[in-house]
C-alpha positions as semicolon CSV with decimal commas, in nm:
position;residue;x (nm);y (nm);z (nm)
1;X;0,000;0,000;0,000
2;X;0,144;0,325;-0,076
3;X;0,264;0,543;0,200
4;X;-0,044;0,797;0,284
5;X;0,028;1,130;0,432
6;X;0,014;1,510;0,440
7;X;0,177;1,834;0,383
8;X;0,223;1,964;0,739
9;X;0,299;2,286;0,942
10;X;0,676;2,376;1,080
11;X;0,544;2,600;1,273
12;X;0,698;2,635;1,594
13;X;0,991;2,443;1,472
14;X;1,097;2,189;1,196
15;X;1,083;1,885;1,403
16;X;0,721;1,967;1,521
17;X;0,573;1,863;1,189
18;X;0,634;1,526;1,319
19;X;0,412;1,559;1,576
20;X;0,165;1,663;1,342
21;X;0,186;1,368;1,097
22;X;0,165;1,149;1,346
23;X;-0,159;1,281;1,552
24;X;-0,353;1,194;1,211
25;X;-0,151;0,900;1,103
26;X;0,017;0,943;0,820
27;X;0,321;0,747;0,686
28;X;0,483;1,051;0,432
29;X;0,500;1,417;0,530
30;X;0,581;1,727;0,314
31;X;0,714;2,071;0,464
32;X;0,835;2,386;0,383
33;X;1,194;2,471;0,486
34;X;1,135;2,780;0,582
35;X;0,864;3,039;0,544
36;X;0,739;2,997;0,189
37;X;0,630;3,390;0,165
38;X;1,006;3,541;0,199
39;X;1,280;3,507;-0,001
40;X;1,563;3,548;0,197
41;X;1,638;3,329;0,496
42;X;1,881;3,268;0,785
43;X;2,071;2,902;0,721
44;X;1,949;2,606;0,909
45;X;2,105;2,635;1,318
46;X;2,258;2,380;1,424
47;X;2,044;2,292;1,672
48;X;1,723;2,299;1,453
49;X;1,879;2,028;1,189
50;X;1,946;1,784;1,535
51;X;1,631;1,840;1,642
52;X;1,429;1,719;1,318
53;X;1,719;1,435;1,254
54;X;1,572;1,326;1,621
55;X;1,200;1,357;1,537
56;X;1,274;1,173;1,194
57;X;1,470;0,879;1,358
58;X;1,142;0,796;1,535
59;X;0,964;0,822;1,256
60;X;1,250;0,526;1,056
61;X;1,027;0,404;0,753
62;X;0,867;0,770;0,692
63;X;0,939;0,951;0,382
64;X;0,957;1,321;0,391
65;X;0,992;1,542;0,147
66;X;1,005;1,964;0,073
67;X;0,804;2,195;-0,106
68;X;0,968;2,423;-0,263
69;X;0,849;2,819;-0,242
70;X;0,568;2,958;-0,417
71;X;0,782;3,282;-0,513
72;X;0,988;3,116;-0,736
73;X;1,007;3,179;-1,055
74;X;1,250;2,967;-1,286
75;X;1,056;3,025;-1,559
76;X;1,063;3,409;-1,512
77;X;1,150;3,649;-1,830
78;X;1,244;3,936;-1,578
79;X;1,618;3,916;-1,494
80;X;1,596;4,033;-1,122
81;X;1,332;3,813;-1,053
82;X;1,505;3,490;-1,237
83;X;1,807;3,568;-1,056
84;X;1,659;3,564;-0,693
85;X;1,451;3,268;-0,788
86;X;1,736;3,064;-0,875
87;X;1,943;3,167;-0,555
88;X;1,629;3,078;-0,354
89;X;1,614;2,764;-0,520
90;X;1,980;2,688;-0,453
91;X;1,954;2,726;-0,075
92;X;1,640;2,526;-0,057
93;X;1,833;2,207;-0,221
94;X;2,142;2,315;0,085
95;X;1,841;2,294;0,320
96;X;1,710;1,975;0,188
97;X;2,072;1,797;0,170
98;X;2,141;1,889;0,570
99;X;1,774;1,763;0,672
100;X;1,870;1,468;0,399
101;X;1,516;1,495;0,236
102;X;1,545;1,277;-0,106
103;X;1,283;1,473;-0,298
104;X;1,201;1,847;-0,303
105;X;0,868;1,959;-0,520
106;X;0,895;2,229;-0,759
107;X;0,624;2,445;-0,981
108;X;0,751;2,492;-1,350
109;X;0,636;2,835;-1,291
110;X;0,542;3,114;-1,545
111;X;0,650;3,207;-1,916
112;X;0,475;3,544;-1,859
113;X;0,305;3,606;-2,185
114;X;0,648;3,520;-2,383
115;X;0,529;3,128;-2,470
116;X;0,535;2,817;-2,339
117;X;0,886;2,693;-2,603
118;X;1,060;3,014;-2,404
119;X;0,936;2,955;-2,046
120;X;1,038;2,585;-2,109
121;X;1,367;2,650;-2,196
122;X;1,444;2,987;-1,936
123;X;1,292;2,714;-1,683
124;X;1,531;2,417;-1,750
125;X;1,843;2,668;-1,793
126;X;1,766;2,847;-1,483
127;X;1,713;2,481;-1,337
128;X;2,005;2,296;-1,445
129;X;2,223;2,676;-1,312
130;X;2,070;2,532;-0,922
131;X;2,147;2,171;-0,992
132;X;2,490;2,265;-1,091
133;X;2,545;2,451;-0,774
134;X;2,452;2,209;-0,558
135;X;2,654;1,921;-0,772
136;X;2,716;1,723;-0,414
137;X;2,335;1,687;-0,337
138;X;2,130;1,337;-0,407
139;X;1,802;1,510;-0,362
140;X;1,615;1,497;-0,694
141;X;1,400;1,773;-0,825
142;X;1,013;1,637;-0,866
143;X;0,839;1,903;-1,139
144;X;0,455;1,917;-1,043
145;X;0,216;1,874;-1,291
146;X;0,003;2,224;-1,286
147;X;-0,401;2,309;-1,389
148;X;-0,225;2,493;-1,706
149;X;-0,374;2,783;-1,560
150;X;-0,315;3,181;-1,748
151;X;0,069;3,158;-1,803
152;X;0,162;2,838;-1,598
153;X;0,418;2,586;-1,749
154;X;0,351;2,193;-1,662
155;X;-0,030;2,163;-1,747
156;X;0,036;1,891;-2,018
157;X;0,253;1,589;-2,045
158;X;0,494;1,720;-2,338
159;X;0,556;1,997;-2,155
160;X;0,708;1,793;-1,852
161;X;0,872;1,568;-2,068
162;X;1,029;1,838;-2,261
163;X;1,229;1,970;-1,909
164;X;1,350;1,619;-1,851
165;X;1,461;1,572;-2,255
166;X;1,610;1,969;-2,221
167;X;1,795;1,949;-1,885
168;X;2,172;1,837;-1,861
169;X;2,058;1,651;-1,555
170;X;1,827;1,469;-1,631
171;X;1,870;1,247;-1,384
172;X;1,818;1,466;-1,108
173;X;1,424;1,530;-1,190
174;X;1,131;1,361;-1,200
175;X;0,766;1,428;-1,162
176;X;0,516;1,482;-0,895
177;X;0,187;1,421;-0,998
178;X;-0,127;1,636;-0,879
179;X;-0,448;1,497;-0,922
180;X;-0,633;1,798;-0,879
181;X;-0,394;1,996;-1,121
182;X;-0,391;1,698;-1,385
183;X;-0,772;1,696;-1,381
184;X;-0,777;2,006;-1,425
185;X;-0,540;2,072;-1,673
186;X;-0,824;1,805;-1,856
187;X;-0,650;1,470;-1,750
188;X;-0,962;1,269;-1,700
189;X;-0,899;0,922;-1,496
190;X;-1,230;0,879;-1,282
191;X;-1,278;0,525;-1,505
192;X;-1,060;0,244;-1,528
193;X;-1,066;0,289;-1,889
194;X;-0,957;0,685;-1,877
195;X;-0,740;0,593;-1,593
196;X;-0,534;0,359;-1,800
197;X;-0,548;0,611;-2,111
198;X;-0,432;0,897;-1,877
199;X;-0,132;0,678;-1,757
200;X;-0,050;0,506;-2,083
201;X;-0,030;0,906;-2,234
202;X;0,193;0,979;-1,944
203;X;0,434;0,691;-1,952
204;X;0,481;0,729;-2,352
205;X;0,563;1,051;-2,328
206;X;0,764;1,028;-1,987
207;X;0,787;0,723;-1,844
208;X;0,629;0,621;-1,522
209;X;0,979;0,516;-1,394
210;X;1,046;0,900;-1,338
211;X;0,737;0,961;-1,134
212;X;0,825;0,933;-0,777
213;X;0,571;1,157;-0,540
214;X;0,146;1,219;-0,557
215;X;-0,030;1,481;-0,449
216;X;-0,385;1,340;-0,344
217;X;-0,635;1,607;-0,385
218;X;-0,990;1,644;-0,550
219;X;-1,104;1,942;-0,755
220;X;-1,343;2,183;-0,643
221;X;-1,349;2,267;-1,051
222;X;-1,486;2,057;-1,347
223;X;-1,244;1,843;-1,623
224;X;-1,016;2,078;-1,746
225;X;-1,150;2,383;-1,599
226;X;-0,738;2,493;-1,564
227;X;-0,860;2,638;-1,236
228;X;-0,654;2,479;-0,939
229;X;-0,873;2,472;-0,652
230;X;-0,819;2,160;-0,407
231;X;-1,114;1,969;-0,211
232;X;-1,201;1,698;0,009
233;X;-1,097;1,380;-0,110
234;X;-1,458;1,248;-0,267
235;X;-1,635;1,580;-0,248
236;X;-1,569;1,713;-0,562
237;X;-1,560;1,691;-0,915
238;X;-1,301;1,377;-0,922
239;X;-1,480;1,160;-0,670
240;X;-1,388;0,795;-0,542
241;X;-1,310;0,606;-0,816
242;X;-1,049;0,818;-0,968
243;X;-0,832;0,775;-0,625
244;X;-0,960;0,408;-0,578
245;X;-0,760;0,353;-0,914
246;X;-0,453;0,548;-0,873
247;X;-0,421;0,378;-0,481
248;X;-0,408;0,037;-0,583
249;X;-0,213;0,070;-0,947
250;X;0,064;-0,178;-0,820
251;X;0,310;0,073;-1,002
252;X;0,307;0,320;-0,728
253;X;0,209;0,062;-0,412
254;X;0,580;0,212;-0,256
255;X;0,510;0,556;-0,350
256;X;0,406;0,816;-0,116
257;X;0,097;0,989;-0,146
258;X;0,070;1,323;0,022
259;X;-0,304;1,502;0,073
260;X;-0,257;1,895;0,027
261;X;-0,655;1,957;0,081
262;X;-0,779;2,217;0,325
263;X;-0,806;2,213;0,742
264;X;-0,803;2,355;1,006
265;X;-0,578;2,378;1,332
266;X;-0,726;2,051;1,479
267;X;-0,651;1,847;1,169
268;X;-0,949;1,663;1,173
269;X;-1,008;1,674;0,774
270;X;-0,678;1,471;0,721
271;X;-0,771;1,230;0,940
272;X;-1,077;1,179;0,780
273;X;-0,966;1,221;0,465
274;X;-0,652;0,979;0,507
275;X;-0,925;0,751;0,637
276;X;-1,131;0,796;0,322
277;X;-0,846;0,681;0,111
278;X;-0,791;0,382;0,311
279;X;-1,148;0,276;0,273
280;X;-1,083;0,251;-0,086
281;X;-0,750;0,057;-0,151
282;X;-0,806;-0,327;-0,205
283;X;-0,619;-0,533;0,047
């Protein structure tokens, strides 16, 4: 069964999102670094990197992963604002090799009105510029598939394949899916048959071998709407069956799965929502 989880607070402290994970029983956890609204940040203290490695070592057989910031921009035709993305980027990767996190999840980002060919290629440049500087570093790079929404890169298969087929390393990125951005982007797989059309699409024109990380959330939007709005696993326009199929594809049964949906301080919705997807994978 794949390993069912959450995106979690650090709030307070890294090593607190452990605490979190575990009050609603997840077995993979995703955090920010650091605050994901500023751009500048003081490196990790010592005593803050000891104090997750602690709360991890309890936690042996969980995998954790990073998301990376919401500011940045690889993709950006602005020089300033390419140039801070990319050193942003660069010290999230230094964060992520001292907490030893294998994956870190990254938006495409935004062409900006110059075209997807241009934002593809300012993206994978800009990219492979962070990858070289942190040349010592085994955490790999997982692009997210996006709703295609305005300006966004990654709302279509070629488009992800063409930063893997671009990059000079290559093998330092693969691909987190989003079900909520996929269906959105007009990836329908709430059948077995669309399911297995969706993934045979995906696996021609990347390969399933490079997809390492899910994001488990319905859409509050219809089938390609390219509006990213995330719900309740069940209660929206993706329903049951779509997860149902993508939980027990024996492809992914060591993956993590991580639910980014809404809640409150409490956590109560990812209990029940972990519990929902439970319900449905076939024992």
């Amino acid at each position: 069964m794949p390993f069912l989880g959450a995106h979690e607070s650090v709030s307070g402290g890294l090593y607190l999102a452990f605490q979190r994970i575990e009050q609603v029983g997840g077995e993979s956890l995703q955090i920010f670094t650091r605050n994901q609204r500023q751009w500048r940040h003081k490196p990790l203290a010592d005593e803050e990197i000891e104090d997750f490695r602690q709360a991890r070592a309890r936690h042996p057989e969980m995998i954790v992963v990073s998301h990376g910031s919401y500011l940045i921009n690889l993709a950006a035709g602005d020089r300033e604002l390419r140039r801070k993305s990319i050193d942003a980027f660069v010290e999230e990767l230094q964060r992520c090799r001292q907490l030893e996190l294998p994956y870190v999840v990254l938006h495409p980002g935004s062409h900006g009105g110059d075209g997807v060919e241009t934002g593809l290629a300012r993206f994978v440049d800009a990219l492979d510029e962070a990858l070289a500087a942190t040349a010592g570093s085994s955490t790999m790079v997982l692009v997210e598939t996006t709703a295609g929404q305005g300006t966004g890169l990654g709302g279509t298969f070629e488009e992800l394949a063409a930063i893997r087929e671009q990059s000079a390393n290559s093998g330092r990125i693969g691909i987190c899916f989003d079900t909520c951005h996929a269906f959105a982007a007009g990836y329908d797989f709430r059948d077995e048959s669309s399911y297995r059309t969706m993934m045979d699409e995906f696996d021609r024109l990347v390969g399933v071998q490079h997809l390492h990380l899910f994001h488990l959330n319905d859409s509050k939007k219809p089938l390609g709407s390219r509006v990213d709005r995330h719900e309740h696993i069940g209660a929206g326009h993706i329903g049951r069956e779509g997860f149902r199929l993508l939980l027990n594809d024996p492809r992914f049964a060591a993956h993590a799965m991580l639910l980014e949906t809404p809640k409150d301080e409490d956590l109560r919705e990812d209990i029940d929502n972990l519990a929902t997807l439970r319900s449905l994978f076939h024992r």
